[in-house]
LUMTORKOL-429614 format. One line per 4 residues: number of its first residue (from 1); their letters; for each residue y, z, x of C-alpha. Coordinates in Angstrom, 1 decimal. Last residue first. Layout:
<rs>
NUM) a) Y Z X | ...
</rs>
This chain:
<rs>
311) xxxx) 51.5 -9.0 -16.7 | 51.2 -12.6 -15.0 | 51.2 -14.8 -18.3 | 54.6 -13.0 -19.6
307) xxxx) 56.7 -14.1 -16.0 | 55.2 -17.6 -16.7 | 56.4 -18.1 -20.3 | 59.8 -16.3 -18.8
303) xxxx) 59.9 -19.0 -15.7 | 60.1 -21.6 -19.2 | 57.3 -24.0 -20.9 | 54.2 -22.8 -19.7
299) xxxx) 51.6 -23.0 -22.5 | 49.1 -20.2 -22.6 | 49.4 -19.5 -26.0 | 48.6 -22.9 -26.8
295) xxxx) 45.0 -22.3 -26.0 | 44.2 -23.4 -29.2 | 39.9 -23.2 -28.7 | 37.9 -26.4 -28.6
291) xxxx) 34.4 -25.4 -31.6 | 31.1 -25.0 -30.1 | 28.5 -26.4 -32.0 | 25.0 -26.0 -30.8
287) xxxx) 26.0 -22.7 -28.6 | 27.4 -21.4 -31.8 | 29.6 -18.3 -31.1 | 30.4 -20.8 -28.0
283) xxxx) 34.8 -21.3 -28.6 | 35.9 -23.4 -26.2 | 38.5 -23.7 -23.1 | 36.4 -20.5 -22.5
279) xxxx) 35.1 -17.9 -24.7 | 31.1 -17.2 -25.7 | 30.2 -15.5 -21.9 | 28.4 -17.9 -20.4
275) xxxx) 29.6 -20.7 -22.1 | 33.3 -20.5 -20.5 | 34.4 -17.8 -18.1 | 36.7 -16.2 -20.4
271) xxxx) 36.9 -12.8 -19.1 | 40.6 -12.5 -18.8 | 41.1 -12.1 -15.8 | 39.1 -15.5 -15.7
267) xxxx) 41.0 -17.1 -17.6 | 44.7 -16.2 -16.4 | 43.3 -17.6 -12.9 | 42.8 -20.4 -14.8
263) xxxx) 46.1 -21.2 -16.8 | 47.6 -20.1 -13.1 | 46.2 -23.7 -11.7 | 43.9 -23.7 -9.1
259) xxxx) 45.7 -25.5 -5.7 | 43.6 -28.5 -5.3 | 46.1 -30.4 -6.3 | 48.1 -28.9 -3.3
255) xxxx) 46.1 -30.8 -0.5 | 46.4 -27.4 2.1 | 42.5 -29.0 2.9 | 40.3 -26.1 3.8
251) xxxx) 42.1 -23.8 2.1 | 42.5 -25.9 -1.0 | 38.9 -27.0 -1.0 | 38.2 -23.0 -1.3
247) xxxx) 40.6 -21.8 -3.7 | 39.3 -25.1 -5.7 | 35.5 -24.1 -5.4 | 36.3 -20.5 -6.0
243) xxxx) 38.1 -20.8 -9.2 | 35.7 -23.6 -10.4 | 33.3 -20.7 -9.9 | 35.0 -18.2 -11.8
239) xxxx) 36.0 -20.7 -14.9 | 32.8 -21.3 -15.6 | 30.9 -24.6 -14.5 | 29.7 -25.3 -17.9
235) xxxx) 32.8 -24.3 -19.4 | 35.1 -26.0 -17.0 | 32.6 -29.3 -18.2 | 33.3 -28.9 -22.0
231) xxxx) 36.9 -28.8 -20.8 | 36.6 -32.0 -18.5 | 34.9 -34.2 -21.3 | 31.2 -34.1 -22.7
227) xxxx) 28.9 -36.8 -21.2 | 32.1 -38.8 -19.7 | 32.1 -42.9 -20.7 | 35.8 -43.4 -19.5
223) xxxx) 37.2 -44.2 -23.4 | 35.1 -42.7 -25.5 | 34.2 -38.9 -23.4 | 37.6 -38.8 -21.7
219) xxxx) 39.8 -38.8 -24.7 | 37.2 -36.9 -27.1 | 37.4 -34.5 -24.1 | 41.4 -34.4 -24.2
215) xxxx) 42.1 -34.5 -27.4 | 39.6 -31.3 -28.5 | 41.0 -29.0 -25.5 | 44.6 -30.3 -26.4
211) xxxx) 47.3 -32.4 -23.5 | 50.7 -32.1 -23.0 | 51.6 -28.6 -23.5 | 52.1 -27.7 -19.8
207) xxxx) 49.4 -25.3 -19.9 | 47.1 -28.5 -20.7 | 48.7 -30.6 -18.3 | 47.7 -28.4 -15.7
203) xxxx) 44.3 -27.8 -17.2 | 43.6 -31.2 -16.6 | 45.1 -31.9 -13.4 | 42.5 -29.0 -12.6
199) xxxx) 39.2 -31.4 -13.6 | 40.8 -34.5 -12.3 | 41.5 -32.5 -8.7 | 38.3 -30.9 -8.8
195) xxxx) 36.3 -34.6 -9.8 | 36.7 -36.7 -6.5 | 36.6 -34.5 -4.0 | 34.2 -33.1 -5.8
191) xxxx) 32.0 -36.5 -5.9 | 31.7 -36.9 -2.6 | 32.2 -33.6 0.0 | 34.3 -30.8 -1.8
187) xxxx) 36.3 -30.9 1.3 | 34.7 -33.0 3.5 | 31.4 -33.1 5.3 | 30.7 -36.9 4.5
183) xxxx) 28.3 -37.7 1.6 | 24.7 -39.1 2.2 | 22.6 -40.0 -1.6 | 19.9 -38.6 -2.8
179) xxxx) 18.4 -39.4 -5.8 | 15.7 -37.4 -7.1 | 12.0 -37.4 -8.2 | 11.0 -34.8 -6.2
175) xxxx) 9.1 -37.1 -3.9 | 13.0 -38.5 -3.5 | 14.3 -35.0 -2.8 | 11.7 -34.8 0.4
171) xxxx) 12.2 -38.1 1.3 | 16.4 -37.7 1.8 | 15.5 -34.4 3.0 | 12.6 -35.1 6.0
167) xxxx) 15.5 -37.8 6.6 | 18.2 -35.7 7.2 | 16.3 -33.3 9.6 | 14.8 -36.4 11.5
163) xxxx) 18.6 -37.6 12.1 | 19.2 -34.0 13.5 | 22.1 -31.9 12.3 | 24.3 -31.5 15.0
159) xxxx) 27.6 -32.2 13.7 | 26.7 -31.2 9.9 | 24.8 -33.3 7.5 | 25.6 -33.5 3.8
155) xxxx) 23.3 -34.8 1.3 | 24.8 -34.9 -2.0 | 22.1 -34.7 -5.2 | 22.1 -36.9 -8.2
151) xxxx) 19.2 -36.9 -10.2 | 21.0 -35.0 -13.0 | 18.3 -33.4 -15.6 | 16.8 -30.8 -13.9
147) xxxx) 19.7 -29.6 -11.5 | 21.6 -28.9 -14.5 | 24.3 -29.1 -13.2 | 24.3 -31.3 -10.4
143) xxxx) 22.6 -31.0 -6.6 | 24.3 -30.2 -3.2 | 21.7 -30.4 -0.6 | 23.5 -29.6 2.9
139) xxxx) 21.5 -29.4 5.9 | 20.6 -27.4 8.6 | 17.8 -28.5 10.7 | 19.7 -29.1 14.2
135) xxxx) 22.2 -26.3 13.1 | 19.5 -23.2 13.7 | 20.9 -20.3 14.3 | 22.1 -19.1 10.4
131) xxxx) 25.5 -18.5 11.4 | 25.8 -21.5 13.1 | 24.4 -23.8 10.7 | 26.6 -21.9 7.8
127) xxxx) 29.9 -22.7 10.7 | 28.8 -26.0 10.4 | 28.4 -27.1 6.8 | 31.8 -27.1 5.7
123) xxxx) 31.7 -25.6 2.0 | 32.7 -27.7 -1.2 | 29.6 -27.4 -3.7 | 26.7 -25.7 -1.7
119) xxxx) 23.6 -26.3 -2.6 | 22.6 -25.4 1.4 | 19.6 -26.2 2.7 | 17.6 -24.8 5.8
115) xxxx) 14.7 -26.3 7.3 | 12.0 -23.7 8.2 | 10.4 -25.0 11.7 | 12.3 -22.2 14.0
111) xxxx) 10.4 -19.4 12.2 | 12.0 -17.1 10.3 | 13.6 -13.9 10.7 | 16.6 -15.6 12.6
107) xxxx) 17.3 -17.3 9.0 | 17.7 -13.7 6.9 | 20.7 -11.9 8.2 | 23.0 -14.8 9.9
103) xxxx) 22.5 -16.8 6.5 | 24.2 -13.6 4.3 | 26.7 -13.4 6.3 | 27.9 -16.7 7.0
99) xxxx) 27.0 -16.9 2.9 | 29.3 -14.2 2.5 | 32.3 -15.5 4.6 | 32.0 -18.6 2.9
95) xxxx) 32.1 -18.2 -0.5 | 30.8 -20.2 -2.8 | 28.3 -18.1 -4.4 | 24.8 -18.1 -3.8
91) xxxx) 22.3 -21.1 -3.8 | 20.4 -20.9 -0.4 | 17.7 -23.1 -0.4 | 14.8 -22.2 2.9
87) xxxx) 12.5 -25.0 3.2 | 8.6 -25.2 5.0 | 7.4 -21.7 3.6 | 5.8 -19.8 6.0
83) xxxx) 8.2 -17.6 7.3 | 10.0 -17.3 3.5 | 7.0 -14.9 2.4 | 8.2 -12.0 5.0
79) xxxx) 11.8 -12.3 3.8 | 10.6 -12.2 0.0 | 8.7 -8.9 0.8 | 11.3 -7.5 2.7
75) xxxx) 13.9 -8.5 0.4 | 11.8 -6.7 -2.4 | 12.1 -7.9 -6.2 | 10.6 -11.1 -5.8
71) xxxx) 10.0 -13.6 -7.9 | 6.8 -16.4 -7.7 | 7.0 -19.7 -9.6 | 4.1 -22.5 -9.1
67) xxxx) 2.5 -20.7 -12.4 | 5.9 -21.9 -14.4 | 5.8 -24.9 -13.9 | 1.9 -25.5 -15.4
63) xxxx) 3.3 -23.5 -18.1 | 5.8 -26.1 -19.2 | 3.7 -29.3 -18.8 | 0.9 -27.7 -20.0
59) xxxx) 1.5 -29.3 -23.5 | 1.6 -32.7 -21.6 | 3.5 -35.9 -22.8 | 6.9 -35.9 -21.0
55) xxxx) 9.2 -37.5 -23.5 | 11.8 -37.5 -20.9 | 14.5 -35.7 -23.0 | 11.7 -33.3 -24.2
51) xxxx) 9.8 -32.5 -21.3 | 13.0 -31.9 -19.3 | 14.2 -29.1 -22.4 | 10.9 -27.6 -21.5
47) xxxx) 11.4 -26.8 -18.1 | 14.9 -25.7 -18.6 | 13.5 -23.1 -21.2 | 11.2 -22.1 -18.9
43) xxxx) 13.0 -21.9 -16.3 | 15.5 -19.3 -18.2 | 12.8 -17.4 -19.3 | 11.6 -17.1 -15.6
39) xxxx) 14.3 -16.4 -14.2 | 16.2 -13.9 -16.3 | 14.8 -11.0 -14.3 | 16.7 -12.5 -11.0
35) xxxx) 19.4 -12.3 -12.8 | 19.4 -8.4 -13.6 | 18.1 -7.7 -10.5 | 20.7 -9.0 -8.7
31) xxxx) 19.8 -9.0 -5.2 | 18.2 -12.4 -5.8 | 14.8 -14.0 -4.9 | 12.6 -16.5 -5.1
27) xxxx) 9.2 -18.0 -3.7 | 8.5 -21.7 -5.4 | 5.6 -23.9 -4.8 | 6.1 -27.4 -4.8
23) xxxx) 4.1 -29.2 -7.6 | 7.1 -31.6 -9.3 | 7.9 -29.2 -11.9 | 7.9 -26.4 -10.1
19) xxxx) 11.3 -27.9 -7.4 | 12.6 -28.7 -10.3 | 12.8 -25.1 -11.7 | 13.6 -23.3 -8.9
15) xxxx) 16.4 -25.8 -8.5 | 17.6 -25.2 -12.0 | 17.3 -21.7 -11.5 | 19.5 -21.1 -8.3
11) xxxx) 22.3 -23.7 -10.2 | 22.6 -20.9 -13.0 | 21.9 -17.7 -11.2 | 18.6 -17.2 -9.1
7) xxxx) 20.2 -17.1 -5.7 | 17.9 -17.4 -2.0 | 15.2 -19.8 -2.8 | 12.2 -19.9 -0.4
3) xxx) 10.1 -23.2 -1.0 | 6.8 -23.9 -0.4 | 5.3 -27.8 0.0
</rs>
């Protein structure tokens, strides 16, 4: 199969890379150039991280990946190469009012028997199908970070999404050796329904003073069986994007957990996105080893504690 993917930041590469490593071939683009530069390093490097958790025996394994992968610099040219390609993927940021935007300029270019999916995190389906003209093969195909090495992926149909749409998807992501599973178009779907509110609750009892970086993930990882604990996860996601996602969920639902806390909107002002950028709830100088930050400086404790955060 050929896929068009639209976004070639974090969650844009790991589905360009899993969609090379099972045989698909992969057409990509970004209006970043800077990012879109980055992809096929970074796909690499995902590609062979896969080999070695799965103990994937094949010294092509890597290259053979990265030969299904084709950038492109020009829109034209990408636009033109995404009418023949069987899926469109858009994996831009989560906001609505640009993907709208963004999906009513390239979909009607394409012909009518492109399905499009969405990786979207949080966002209602519909009013993307709309924009893009063609709801009965819209779909949402939310997959985890990194798309490589978490099989999970929510599949969220809108109101007229066609049953053959879902199921072209659902078969689709198992020959790509995931696992799909249907989650109802909700704020933040399944699992971030479930997780944003943890994940904020976190940070909330973290500018309370209750709760440390390093206590709270060891906290989470032995007791509840988590990977790598809520803050190592807000610096995975970065601070901007879980920004968005709860901004967005909270709009969409007025449920004030949801509601980001100000410890995070002090974060990103500040820069500290997380891995990306070395700061974040931890310390990344040494991506191997990175050390929880004292945040205590961003403790809350009176309206003047507050009054000092906002300057």
């Amino acid at each position: 199969m050929k896929f068009a993917i639209l976004g070639t930041g974090i969650m844009g590469r790991g589905w360009i890379t899993q969609c090379a490593m099972t045989g698909h071939d992969v057409h990509c683009f970004d209006a970043n150039p800077e990012i879109l530069a980055g992809v096929a390093t970074g796909c690499d490097k995902l590609s062979a991280t896969v080999a070695k958790k799965f103990k994937i025996d094949d010294p092509d394994f890597v290259s053979n990946a990265a030969r299904k992968i084709t950038t492109y610099e020009d829109k034209g040219a990408f636009i033109e190469v995404a009418k023949g390609c069987d899926v469109f993927l858009e994996v831009i940021f989560e906001d609505i009012k640009l993907k709208c935007k963004v999906l009513a300029d390239f979909l009607p270019q394409l012909s009518e028997k492109v399905v499009f999916w969405s990786n979207t995190s949080s966002l209602d389906i519909n009013p993307m199908a709309e924009a893009g003209g063609r709801p009965q093969r819209s779909i949402i195909t939310h997959g985890m970070n990194p798309v490589p090495l978490m099989p999970g992926v929510e599949i969220v149909p809108g109101d007229k999404t066609t049953a053959e749409t879902v199921e072209f998807t659902r078969q689709t992501l198992l020959d790509m050796k995931k696992a799909p599973f249907l989650a109802p178009n909700i704020p933040g779907f399944w699992v971030n329904r479930l997780l944003v509110p943890q994940m904020l609750d976190a940070v909330r009892l973290l500018e309370q003073g209750k709760i440390q970086v390093e206590d709270g993930d060891i906290g989470l990882h032995t007791s509840l069986g988590h990977p790598q604990g809520t803050f190592k996860l807000h610096d995975f996601v970065t601070a901007p994007t879980m920004l968005r996602v709860a901004l967005q969920m909270y709009q969409a639902s007025n449920d004030p957990r949801m509601y980001p806390p100000l410890t995070l909107m002090r974060m990103v002002k500040n820069g500290e996105f997380g891995a990306s950028t070395g700061q974040g709830f931890y310390d990344w100088s040494d991506p191997r080893n990175p050390k929880a930050r004292d945040l205590s400086h961003y403790v809350i404790g009176t309206a003047e504690d507050m009054l000092d955060q906002l300057k």
